[in-house]
N, CA, C and O of each residue as an XYZ file, in Angstrom:
392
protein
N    -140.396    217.341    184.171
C    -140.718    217.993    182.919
C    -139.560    217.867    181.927
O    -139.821    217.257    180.890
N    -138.056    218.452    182.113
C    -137.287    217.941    181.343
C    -137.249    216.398    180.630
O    -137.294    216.102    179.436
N    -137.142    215.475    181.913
C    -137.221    214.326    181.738
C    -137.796    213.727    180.290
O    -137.402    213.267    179.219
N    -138.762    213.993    180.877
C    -140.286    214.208    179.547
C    -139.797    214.776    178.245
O    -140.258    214.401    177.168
N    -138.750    215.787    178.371
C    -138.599    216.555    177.018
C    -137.649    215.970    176.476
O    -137.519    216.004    175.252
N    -136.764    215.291    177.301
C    -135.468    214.523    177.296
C    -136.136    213.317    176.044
O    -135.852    213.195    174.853
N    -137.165    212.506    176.966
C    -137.684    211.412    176.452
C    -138.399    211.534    174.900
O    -138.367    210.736    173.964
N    -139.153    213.066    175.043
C    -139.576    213.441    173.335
C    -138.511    213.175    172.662
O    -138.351    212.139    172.016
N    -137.550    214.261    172.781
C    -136.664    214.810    172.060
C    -135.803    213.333    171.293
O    -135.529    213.254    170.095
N    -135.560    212.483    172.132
C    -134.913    211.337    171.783
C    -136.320    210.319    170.820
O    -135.869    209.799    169.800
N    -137.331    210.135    170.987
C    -137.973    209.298    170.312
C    -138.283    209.800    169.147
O    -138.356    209.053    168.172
N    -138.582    211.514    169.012
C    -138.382    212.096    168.180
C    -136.791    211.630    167.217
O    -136.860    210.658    166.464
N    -135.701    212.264    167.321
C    -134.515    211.337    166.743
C    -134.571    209.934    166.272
O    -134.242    209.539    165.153
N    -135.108    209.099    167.433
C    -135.537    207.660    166.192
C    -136.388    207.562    165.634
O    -136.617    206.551    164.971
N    -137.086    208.463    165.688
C    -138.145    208.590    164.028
C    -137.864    209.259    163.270
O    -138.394    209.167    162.163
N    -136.858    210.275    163.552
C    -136.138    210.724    161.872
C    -135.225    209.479    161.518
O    -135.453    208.833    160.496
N    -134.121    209.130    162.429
C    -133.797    208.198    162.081
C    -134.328    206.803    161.199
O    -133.651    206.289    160.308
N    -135.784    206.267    161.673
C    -136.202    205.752    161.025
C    -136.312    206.120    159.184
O    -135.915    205.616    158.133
N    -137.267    207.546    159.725
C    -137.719    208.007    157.990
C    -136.885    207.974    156.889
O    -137.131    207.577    155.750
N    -135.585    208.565    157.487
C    -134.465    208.528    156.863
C    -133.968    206.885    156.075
O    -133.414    206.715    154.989
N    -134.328    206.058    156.896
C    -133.959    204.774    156.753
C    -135.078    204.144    155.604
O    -134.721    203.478    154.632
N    -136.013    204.373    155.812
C    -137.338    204.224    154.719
C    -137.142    205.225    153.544
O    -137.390    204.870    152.391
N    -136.723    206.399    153.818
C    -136.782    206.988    152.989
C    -135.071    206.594    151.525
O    -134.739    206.583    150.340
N    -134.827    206.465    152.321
C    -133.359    205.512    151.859
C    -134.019    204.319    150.781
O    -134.277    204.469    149.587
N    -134.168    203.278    151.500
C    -134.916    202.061    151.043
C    -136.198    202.592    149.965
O    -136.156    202.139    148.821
N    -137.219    203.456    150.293
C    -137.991    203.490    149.282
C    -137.040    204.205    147.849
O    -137.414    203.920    146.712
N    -135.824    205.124    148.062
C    -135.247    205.585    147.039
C    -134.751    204.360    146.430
O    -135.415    204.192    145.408
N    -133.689    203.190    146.603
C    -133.612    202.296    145.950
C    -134.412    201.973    145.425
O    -134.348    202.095    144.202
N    -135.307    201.533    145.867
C    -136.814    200.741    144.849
C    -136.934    201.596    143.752
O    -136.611    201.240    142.619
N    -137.470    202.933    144.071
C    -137.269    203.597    142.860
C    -136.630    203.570    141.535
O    -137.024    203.490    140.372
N    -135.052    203.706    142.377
C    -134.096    203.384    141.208
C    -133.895    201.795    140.844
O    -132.980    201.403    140.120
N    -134.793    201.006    141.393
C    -134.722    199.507    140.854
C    -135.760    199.744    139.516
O    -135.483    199.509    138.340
N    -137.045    200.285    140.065
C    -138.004    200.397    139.310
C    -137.773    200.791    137.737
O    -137.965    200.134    136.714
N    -137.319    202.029    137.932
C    -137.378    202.532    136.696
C    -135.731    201.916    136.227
O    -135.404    202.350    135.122
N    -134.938    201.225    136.719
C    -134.093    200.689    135.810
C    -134.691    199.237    135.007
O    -134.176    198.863    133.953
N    -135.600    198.647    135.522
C    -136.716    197.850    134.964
C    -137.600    198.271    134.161
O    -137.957    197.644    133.164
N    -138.143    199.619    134.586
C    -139.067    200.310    133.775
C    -138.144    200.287    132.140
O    -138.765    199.795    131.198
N    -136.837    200.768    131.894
C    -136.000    200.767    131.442
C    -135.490    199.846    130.231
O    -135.379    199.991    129.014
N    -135.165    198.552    131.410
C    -135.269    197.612    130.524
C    -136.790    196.666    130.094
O    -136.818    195.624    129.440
N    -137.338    197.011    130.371
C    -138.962    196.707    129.840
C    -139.447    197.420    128.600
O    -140.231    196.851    127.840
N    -138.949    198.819    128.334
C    -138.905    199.565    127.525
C    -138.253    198.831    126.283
O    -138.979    198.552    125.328
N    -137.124    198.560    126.267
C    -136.194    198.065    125.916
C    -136.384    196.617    124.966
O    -135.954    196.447    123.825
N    -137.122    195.695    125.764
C    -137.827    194.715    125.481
C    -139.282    194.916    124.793
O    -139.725    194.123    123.963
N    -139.862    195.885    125.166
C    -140.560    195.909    124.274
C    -140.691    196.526    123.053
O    -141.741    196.453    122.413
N    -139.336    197.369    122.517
C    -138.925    198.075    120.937
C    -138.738    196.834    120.539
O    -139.466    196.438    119.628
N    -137.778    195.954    121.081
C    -137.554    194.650    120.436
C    -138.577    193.859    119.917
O    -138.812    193.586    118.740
N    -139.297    193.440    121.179
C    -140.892    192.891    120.723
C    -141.394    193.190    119.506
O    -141.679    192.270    118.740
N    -141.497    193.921    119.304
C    -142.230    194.663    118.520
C    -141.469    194.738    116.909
O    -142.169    194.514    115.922
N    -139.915    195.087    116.751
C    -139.100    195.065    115.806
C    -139.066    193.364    115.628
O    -138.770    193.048    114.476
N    -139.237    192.558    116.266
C    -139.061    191.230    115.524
C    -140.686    190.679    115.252
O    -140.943    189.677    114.585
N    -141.792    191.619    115.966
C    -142.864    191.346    114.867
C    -143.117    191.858    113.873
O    -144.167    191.440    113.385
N    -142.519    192.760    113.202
C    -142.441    193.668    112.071
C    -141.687    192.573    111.333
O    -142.205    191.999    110.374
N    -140.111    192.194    111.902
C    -139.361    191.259    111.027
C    -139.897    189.895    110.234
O    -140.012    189.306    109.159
N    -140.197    189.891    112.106
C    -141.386    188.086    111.400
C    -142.638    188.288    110.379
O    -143.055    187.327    109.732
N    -143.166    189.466    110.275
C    -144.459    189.581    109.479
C    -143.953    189.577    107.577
O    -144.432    189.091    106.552
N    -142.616    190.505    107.966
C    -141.693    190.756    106.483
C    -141.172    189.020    106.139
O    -141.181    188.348    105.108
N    -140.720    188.727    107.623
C    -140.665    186.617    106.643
C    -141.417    186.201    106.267
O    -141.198    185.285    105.475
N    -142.932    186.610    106.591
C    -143.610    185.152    106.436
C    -144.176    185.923    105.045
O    -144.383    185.147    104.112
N    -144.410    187.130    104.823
C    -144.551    187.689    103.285
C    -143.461    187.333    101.874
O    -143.672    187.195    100.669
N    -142.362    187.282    102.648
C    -140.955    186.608    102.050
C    -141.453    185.330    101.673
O    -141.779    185.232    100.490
N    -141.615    184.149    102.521
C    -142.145    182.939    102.398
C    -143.145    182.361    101.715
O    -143.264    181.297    101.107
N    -144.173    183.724    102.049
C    -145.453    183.345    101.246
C    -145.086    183.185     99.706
O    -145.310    182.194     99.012
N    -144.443    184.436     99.300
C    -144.322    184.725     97.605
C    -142.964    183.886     97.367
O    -142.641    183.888     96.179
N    -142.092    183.169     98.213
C    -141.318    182.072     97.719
C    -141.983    180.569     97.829
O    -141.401    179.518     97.561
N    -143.073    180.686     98.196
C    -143.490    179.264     98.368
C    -144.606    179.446     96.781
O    -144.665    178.470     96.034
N    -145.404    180.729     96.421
C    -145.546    180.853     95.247
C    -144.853    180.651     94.088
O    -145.398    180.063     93.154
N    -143.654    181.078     94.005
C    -142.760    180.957     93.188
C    -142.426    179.432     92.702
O    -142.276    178.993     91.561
N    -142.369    178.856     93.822
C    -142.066    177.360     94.007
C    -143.236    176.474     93.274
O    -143.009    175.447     92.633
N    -144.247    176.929     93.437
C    -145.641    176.265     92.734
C    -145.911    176.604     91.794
O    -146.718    175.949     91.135
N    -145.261    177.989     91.216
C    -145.208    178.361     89.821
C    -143.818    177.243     89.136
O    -143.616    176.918     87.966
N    -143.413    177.049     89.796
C    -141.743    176.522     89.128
C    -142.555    175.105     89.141
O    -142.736    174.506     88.081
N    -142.904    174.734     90.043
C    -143.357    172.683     89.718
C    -144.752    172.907     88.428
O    -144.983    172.102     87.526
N    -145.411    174.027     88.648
C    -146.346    173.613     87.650
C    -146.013    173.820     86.556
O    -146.847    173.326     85.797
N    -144.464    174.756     85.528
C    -144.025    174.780     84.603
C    -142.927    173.251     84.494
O    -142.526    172.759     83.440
N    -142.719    172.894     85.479
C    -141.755    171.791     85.077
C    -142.761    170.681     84.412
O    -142.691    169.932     83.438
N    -143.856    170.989     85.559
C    -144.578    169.020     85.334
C    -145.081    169.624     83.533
O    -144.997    168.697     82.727
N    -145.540    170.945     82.919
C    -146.082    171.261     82.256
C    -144.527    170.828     80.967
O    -144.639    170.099     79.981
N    -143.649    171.314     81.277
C    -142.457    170.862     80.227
C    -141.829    169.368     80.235
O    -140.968    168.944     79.464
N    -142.450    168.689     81.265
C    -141.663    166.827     81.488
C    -143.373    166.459     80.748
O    -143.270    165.445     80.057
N    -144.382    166.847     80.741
C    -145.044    166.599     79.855
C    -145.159    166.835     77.937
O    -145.720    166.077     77.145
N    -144.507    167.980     77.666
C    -143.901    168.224     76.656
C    -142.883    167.623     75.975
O    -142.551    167.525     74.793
N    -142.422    167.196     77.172
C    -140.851    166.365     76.444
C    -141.672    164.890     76.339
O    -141.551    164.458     75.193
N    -142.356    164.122     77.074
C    -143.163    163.227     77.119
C    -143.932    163.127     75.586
O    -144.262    162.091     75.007
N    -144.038    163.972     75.307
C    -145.446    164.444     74.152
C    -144.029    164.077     72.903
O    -144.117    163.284     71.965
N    -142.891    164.863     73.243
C    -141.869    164.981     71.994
C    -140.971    163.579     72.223
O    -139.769    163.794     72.067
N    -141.205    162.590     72.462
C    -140.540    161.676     72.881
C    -141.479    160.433     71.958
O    -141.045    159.626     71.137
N    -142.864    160.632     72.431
C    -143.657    159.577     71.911
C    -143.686    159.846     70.209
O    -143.548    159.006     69.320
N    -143.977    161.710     70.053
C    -143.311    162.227     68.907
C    -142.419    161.077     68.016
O    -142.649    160.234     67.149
N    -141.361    161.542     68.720
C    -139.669    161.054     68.315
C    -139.854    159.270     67.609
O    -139.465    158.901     66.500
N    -140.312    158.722     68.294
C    -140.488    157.375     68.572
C    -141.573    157.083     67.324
O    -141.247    156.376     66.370
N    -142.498    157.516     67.401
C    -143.520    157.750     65.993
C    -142.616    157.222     64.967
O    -142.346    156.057     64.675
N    -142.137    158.529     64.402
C    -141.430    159.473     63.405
C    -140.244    157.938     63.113
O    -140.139    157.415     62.003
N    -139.582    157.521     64.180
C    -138.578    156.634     63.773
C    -139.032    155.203     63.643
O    -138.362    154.487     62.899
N    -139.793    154.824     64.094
C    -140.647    153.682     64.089
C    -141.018    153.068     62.209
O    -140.575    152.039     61.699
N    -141.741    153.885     61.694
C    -141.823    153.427     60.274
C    -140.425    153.748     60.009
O    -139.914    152.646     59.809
N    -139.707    154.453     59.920
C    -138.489    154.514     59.010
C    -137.792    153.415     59.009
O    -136.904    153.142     58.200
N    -138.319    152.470     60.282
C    -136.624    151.673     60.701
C    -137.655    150.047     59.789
O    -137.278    148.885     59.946
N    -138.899    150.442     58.924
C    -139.685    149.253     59.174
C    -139.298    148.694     57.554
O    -139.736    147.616     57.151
């Protein structure tokens, strides 16, 4: 009968022993987890702050690429003007020189 209690008592001990050992190991994971959880967090404010950024460029871009098509269609509109004051010019001096 001791024997027997001998033999509990000890298999009992390597199963705390064990739990202890799992219970160990599952606490790391834990603290792996949520230091991932963490930086996942982390990564995703970012995410998110450089789609806000990128949405503010491409609004930036849009109304500078407007700007740009406003600027060529006043140039071609003034190299036509000067074109216009050139043939002008040329007119105007043409009989005088005759």
């Amino acid at each position: 009968h001791e024997q027997l209690l001998q033999m509990m008592e000890e298999r009992m001990m390597d199963v705390e022993q064990k739990l202890r050992l799992v219970k160990r190991l599952l606490q790391d994971k834990v603290n792996q987890l949520k230091e991932q959880l963490s930086k996942n967090t982390k990564a995703d404010a970012m995410v998110k702050d450089l789609y806000v950024e990128n949405a503010q460029l491409l609004k930036a871009l849009e109304a500078t690429e407007q700007r740009q098509k406003s600027a060529e269609r006043k140039n071609y509109l003034l190299e036509e003007k000067i074109a216009n004051l050139n043939r002008i010019v040329r007119n105007l001096a043409s009989p005088s020189f005759s």
